[in-house]
C-alpha distance (Angstrom), angle and dihedral (degrees) to the residues before:
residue distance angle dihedral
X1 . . .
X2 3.78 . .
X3 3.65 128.4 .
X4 3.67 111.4 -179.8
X5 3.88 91.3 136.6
X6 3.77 120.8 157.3
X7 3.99 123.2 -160.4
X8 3.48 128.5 -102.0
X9 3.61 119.7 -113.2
X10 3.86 105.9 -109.1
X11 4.04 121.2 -105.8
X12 3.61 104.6 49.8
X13 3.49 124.2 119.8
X14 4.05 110.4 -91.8
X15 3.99 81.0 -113.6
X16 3.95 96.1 62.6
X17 3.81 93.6 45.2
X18 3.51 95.2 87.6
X19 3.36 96.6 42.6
X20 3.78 91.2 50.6
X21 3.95 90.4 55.9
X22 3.43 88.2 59.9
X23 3.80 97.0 55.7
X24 3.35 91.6 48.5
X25 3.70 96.9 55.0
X26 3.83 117.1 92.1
X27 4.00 114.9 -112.4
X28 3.53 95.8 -116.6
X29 3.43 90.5 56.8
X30 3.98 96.3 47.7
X31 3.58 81.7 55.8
X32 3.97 96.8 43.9
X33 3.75 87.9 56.5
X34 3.82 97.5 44.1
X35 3.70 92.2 53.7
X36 4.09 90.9 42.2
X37 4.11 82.1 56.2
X38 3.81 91.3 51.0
X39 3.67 96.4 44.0
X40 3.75 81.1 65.0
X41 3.39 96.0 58.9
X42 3.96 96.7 41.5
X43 4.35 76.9 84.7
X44 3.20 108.1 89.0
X45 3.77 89.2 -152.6
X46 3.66 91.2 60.4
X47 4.13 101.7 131.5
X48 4.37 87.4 -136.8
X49 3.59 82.4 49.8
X50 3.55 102.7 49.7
X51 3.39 95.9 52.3
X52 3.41 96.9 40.2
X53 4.17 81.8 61.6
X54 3.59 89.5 63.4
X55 3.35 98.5 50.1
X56 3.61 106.7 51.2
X57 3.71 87.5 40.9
X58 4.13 93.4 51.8
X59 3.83 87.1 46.2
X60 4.07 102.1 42.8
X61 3.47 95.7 30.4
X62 3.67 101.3 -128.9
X63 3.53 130.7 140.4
X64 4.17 119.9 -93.5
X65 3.53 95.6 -116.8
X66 4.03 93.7 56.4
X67 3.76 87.6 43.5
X68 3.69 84.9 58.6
X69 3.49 101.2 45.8
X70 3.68 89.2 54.8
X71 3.72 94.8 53.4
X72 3.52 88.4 46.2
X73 4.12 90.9 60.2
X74 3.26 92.4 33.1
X75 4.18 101.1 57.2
X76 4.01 89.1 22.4
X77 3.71 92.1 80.8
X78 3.99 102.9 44.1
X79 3.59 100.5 100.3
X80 4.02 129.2 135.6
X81 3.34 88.6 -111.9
X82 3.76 98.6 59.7
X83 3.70 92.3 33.9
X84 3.80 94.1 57.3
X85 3.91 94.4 37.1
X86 3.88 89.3 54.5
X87 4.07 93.2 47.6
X88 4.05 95.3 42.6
X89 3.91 87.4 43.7
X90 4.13 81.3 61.1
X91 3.81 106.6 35.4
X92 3.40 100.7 14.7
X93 3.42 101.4 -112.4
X94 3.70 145.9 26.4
X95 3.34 90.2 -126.5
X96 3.99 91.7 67.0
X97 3.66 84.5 76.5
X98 3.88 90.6 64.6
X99 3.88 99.0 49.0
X100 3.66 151.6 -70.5
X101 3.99 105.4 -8.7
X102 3.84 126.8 173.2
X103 4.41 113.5 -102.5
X104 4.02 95.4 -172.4
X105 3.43 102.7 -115.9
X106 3.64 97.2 5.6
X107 3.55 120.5 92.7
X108 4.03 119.3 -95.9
X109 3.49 112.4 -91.1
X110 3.99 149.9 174.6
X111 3.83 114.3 -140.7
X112 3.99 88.1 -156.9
X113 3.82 116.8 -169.9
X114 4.12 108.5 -111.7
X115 3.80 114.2 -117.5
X116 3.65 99.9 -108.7
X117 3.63 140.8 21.6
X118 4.01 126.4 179.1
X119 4.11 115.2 -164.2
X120 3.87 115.6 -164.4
X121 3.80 108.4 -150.5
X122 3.57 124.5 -134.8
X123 3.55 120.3 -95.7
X124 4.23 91.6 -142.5
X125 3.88 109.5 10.4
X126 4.00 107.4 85.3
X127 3.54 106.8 -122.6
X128 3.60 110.0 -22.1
X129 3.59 86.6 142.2
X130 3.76 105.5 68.5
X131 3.96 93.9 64.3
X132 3.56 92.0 60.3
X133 3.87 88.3 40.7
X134 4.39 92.9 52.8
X135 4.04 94.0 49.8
X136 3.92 88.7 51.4
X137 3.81 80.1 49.1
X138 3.60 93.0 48.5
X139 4.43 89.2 47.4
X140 3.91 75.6 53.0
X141 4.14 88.7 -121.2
X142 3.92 97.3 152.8
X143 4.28 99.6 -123.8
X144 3.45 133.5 -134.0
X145 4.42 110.8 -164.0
X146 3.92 108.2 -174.5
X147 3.96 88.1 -146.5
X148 3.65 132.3 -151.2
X149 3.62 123.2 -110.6
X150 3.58 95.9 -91.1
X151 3.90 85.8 75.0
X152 4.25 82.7 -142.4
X153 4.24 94.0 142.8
X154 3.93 86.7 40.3
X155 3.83 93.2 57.5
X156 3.64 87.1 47.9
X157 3.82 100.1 54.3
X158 4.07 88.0 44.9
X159 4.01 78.9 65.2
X160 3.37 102.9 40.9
X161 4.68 79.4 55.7
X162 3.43 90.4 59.7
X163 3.79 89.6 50.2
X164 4.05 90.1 57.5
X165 3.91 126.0 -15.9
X166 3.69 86.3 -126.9
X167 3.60 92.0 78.1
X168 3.89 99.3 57.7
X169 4.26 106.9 81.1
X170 4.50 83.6 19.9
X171 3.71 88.9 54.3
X172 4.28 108.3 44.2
X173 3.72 129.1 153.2
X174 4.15 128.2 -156.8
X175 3.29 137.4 -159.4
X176 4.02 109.7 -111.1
X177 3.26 106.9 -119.8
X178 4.40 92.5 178.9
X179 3.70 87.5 -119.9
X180 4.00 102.6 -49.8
X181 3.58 92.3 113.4
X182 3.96 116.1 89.3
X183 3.65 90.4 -150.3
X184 3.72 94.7 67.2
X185 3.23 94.8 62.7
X186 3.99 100.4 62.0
X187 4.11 81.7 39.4
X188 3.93 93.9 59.3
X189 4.02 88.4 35.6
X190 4.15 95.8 55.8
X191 3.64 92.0 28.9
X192 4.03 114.7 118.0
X193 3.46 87.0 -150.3
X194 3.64 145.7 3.7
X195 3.70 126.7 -155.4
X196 4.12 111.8 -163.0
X197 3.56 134.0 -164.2
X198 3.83 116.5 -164.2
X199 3.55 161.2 54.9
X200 3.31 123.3 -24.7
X201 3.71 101.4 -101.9
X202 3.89 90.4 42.0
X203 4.32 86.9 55.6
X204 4.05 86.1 51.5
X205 3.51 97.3 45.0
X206 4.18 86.7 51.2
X207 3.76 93.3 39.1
X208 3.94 92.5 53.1
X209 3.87 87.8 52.1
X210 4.11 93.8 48.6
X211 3.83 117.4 98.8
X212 3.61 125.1 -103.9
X213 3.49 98.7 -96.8
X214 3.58 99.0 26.2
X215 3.86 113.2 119.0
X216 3.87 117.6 -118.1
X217 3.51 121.3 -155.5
X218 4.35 114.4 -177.7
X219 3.70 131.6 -164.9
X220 3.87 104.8 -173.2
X221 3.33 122.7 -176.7
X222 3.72 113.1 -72.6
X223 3.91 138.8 178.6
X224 3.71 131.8 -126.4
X225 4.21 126.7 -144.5
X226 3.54 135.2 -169.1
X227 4.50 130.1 -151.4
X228 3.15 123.3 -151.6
X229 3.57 104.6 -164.7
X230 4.49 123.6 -153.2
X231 3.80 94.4 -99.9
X232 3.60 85.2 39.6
X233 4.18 90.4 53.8
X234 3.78 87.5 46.1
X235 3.76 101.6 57.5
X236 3.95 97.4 33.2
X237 4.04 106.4 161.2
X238 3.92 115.6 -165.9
X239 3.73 85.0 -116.4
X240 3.89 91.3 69.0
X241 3.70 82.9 44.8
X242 3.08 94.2 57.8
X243 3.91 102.1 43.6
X244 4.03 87.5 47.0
X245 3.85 85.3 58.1
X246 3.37 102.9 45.8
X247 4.12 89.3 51.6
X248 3.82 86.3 53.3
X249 3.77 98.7 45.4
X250 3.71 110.9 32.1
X251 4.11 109.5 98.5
X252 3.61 86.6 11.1
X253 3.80 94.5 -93.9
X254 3.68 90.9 -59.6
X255 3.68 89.0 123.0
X256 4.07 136.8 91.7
X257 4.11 79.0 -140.6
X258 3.90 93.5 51.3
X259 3.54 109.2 104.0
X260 4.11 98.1 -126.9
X261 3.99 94.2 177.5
X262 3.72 135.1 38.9
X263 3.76 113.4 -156.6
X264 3.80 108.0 -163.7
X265 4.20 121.9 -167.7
X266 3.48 105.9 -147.9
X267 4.00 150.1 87.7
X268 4.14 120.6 -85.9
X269 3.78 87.2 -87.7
X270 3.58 95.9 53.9
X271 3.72 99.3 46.6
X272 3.66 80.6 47.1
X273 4.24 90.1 64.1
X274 4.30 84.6 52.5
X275 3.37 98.6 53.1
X276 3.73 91.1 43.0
X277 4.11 83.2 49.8
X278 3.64 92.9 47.9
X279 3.76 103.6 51.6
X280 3.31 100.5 66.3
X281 4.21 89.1 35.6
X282 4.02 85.4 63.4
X283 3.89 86.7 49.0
X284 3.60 93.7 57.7
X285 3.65 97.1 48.5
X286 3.55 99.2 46.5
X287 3.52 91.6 53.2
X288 4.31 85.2 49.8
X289 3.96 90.2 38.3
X290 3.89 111.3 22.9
X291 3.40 120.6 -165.8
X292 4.11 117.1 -100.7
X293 3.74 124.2 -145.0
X294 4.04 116.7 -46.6
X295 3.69 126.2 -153.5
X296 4.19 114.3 -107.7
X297 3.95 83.1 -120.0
X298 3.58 95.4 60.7
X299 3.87 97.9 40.5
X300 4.37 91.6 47.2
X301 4.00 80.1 50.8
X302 4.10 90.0 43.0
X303 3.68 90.8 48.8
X304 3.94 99.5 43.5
X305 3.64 90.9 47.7
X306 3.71 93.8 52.9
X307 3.82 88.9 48.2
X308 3.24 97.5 56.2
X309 4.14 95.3 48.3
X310 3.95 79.3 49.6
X311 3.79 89.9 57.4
X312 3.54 88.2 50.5
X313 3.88 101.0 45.8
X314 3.94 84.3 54.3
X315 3.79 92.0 59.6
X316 4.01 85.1 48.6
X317 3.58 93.6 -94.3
X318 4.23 96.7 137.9
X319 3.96 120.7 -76.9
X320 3.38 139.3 -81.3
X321 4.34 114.6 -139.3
X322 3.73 122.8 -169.7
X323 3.37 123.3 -150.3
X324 4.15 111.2 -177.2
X325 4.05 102.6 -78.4
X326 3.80 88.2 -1.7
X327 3.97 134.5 91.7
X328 4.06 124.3 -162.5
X329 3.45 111.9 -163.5
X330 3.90 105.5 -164.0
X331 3.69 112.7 -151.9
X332 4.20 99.5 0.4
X333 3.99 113.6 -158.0
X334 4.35 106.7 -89.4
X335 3.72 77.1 -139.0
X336 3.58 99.0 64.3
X337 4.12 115.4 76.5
X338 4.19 116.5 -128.4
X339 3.70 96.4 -74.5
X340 3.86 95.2 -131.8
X341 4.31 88.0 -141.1
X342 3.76 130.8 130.3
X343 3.46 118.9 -81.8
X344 3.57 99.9 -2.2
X345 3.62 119.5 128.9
X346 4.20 110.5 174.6
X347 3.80 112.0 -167.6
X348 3.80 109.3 -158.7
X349 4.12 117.8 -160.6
X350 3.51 113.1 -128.7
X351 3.92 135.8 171.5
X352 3.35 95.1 -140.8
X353 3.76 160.5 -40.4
X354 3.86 93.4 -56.8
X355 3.69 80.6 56.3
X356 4.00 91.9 57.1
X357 3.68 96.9 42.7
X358 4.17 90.1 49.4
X359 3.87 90.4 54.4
X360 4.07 91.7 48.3
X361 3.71 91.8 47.9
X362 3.81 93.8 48.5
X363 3.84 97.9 49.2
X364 3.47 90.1 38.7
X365 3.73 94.9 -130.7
X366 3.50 126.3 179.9
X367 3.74 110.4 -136.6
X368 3.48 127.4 -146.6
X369 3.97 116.5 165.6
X370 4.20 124.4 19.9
X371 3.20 107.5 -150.8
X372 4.03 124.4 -158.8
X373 3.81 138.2 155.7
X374 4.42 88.3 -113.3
X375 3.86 114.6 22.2
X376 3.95 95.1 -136.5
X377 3.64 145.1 152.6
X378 3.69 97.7 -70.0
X379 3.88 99.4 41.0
X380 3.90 85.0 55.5
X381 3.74 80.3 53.3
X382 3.70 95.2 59.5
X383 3.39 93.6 41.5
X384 3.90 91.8 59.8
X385 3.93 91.9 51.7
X386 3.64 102.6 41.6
X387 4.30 90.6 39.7
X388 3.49 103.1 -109.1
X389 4.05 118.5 169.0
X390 4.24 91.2 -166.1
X391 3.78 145.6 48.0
X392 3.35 111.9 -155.3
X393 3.65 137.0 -176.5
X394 4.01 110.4 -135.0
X395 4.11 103.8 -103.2
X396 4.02 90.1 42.2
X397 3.80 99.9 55.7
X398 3.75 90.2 105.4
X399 3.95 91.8 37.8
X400 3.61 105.4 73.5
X401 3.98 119.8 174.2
X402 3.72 127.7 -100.7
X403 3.67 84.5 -124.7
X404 3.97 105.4 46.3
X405 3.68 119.7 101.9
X406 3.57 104.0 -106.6
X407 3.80 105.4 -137.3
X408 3.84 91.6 -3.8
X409 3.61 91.2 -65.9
X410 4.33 126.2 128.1
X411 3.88 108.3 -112.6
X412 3.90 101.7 -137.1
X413 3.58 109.9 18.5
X414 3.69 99.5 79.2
X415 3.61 86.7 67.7
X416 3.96 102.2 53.4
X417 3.46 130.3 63.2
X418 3.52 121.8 -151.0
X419 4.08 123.6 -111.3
X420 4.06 112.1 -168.7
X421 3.88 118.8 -146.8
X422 3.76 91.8 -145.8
């Protein structure tokens, strides 16, 4: 445990002490502590952790061992290393977080942390909140995260206290109360910025509450597609099965990572040779990741959508393949959108990109991840027409890095504001 503290200057209120510590701690330090704190909970014996397990799994429903995966990814890439890379890839240095520094034949400047940031967790993705919530950290903008009921991001910030008192009234998680609270609604109005995590009527219901100048930042609910191009149907290895399967069934599609869609290139025979790889690729990982407890909604929804593509694979309209908790369905309709359900992993035949980007364009879908067996020239291609924000190679989907800009956005600069020298 760290202890790099440094006092308060004396006269401020008891509630700006804190908060003062943390200004007055260098960035790489903020950073040195926050990736101390997560290298505690990288064990998954760690008692926080542990608990923390059982609560996001009791409240999402999912099964231990997917809960633990995703805490895994999730804490496995907060190191200093990434944290600094990420920030000096954005302001140039770590040291712009300190004060005035030198940018060649830029002008001086401070990237100074703003006085207030609110994050809005997700009500499905485990976690996505806290990355946001450790770069505001880092710009030294004390955080407020209204947390779910899990209490995940609150167990965190109790770790990152014992690292250094300076953390405990900078670092504070809140229940989410989806706007019943009167509190919120001074916290959204005097925060600097606001980070949000939702569906699109919960994002307009924040953003109408934010202040004027207060900087808005929204993560909507988006959906996640893989290719898989002719050479890639032709050389098919039960590894890339594998990985393709584990994108589509981990979090049971809940996900902007999941992969909800498989677009295959190839003739009836080839898609075929997938769905013959695939079945017994969903087999393996749901006996690595079972599925956890689903709501009666979801599985009526699972169970009429699978009827229906059953209906259709009777009148020769593909086939639908079950595979214990999972459900093929060879050669979905293009006119049918991802269906967002359990289990369900449609693979739609196409000829070719054009194909891909038609589909997108006509459901309207908002695209988060590509995925493909080699990110390369021409999937960075597709990603630019159909508005992709990430390349991914199948197997990684869920595994974004530390450093990426989740949903095209830059990871610390929404929480600075610049000061010029001259």
């Amino acid at each position: 445990m760290s202890g790099d503290t440094v006092k308060a200057p004396r006269g401020l209120p008891p509630r700006d002490v804190n908060r003062t510590m943390l200004r007055l701690l260098g960035a790489a330090r903020i950073a040195g502590h926050v990736a101390d704190a997560a290298s505690r909970w990288r064990d998954a014996d760690f008692p926080p952790r542990v608990r923390a397990t059982g609560a996001v799994a009791a409240r999402l429903g999912y099964s231990e061992p997917v809960v633990e995966y995703a805490l895994d990814r999730l804490f496995g890439g907060v190191t200093q290393r990434a944290l600094e890379a990420t920030i000096a890839g954005e302001l140039g240095s770590v040291e712009a977080l300190d004060g005035a520094v030198e940018r060649g034949n830029l002008p001086a400047a401070w990237a100074r942390g703003v006085d207030r940031t609110v994050v809005i967790s997700s009500d499905t993705t485990i976690g996505v909140a806290l990355v946001p919530a450790l770069f505001a950290l880092c710009a030294k903008s004390p955080v407020v995260v209204k947390d779910r009921s899990d209490a995940l991001i609150a167990a965190f910030f109790e770790t990152l206290a014992e690292e250094d008192p300076a953390f405990a009234s900078a670092a504070v998680a809140r229940p989410w109360t989806g706007g019943e609270d009167p509190g919120e609604e001074r916290l959204f109005a005097t925060a600097d910025t606001v980070v949000a995590f939702g569906r699109d009527e919960t994002l307009r219901a924040v953003r109408a509450r934010c202040g004027v100048d207060t900087r808005f930042v929204p993560f909507g609910h988006r959906a996640s597609i893989g290719r898989l191009t002719a050479a890639a149907v032709a050389t098919l290895t039960p590894q890339v099965a594998d990985a393709i399967a584990r994108d589509a069934l981990l979090y049971d599609g809940e996900g902007c990572l999941s992969l909800h869609a498989l677009f295959v290139e190839a003739d009836d025979a080839g898609l075929e040779r997938v769905a013959d790889a695939l079945a017994p690729a969903c087999e393996r990982v749901l006996l690595e990741f079972p599925p956890g407890v689903r709501s009666a909604a979801r599985l009526a929804a699972a169970g009429s959508y699978r009827r229906l593509a059953a209906f259709r694979a009777a009148s020769g309209g593909g086939r639908v393949v079950r595979v214990n908790d999972a459900t093929l369905v060879v050669g979905a309709s293009a006119d049918d959108p991802p269906p967002f359900l359990p289990g369900i992993i449609p693979l739609v035949q196409v000829d070719g990109d054009d194909d891909v980007a038609a589909y997108t364009a006509r459901h309207r879908l908002p695209v988060q991840a590509l995925g493909a067996v080699d990110a390369d020239l021409r999937d960075v291609a597709l990603a630019e027409r159909i508005g992709a924000v990430r390349v991914a190679p199948f197997g990684t989907m869920q595994d974004p890095p530390l450093s990426g800009h989740h949903g095209g956005a830059p990871r610390i600069s929404d929480f600075i504001r610049w000061i010029d020298l001259r």
